[in-house]
N, C-alpha and C positions, 0 to 999 in steps of 0.2 A: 588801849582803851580798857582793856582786861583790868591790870593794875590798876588803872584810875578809880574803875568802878568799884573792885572789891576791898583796893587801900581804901575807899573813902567812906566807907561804911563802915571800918573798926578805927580809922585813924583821919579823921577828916579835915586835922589843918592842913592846908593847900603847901605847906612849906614839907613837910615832912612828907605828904603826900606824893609830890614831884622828888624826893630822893628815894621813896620807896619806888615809883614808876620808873627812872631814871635807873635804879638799881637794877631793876624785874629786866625793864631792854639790855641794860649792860651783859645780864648773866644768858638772856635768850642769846643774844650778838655773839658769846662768846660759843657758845652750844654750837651755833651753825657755823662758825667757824670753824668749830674742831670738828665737826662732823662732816662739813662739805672739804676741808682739809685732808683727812683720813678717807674720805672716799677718793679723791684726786691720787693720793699717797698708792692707795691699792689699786685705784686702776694702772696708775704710770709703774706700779711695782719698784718703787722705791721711795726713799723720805724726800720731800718736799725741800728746795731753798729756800732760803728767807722772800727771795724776790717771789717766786711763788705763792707762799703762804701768804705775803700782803698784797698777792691779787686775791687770793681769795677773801681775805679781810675786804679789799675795797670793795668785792663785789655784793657783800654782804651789809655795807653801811646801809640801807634804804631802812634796815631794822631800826638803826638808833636813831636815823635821821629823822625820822618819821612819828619820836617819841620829841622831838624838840618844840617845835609849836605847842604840843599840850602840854610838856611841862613848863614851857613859857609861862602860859598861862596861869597856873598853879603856882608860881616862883609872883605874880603879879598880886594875886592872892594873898600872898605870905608876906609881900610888902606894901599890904593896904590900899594897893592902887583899884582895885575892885574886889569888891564885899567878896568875905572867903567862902558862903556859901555859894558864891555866883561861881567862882574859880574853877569847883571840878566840873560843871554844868561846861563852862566854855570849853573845858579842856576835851571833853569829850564830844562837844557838837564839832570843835576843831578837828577832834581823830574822827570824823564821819565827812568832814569835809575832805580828809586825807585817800580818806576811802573811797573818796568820788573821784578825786584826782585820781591816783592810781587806776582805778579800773578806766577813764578816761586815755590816762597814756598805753596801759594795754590794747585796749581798743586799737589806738594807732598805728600801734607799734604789730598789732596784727593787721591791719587794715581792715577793719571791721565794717561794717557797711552800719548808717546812722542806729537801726534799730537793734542789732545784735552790740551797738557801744551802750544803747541804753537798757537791755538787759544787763550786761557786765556792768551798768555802774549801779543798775537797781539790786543786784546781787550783793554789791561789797554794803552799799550800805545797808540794805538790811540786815546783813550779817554784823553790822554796828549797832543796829538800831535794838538789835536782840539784846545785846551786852549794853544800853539803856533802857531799856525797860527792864531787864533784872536787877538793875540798881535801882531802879522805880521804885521797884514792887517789892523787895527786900527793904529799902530806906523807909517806906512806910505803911 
């Protein structure tokens, strides 16, 4: 949502803007790879095998996965199927929907009791909702 909001304010066709976002996760993805990699590496006190390293790769997808719906939408954008002004707006209501998901499946996944899931999901999204309204209030 980061990317979406700040590509879209110096570069705001929805086409270019989803390879910019698209790029931004690739290079995060790759960051916590190598860094949750190299911590494995130094705890086990030695290098990593392949099979290894692509757990920690796969454990890490939730990063790019999570970048695919809003760039959907951006790429929908960029082939006219809905106005390009509308494209970054969806892409980012979609990374706030993502936001609710997520703190939704934590929830569970701690077994939270109803009101402490609905702080964790009032928590993620807000912390979206921040990162639109600085694109608000910077766009105009």
């Amino acid at each position: 949502m980061g990317a979406v909001a700040a590509g879209s304010l110096e570069e705001p066709h929805p086409g270019r803007l989803a390879a910019v976002a698209a790029a931004t996760v690739l290079v995060l993805w790759l960051a916590h790879v190598y860094a949750h990699g190299l911590g494995e590496a130094l705890r086990l006190g030695r290098r990593l095998d392949r099979a290894e390293l692509v757990s920690v790769a796969r454990r890490e997808l939730a990063i790019p996965l999570a970048a695919v719906v809003p760039c959907g939408a951006l790429v929908l954008g960029a082939l006219g199927v809905i106005r390009e002004t509308r494209a970054s707006w969806l892409a980012l209501g979609l990374g706030l929907v993502a936001l609710a998901v997520q703190g939704v499946r934590y929830a569970r996944l701690e077994r939270l009791r109803h009101t402490q899931t609905a702080a964790i999901v009032a928590a993620n999204v807000a912390l979206g909702l921040v990162i639109v309204v600085l694109k608000a209030v910077v766009a105009h």
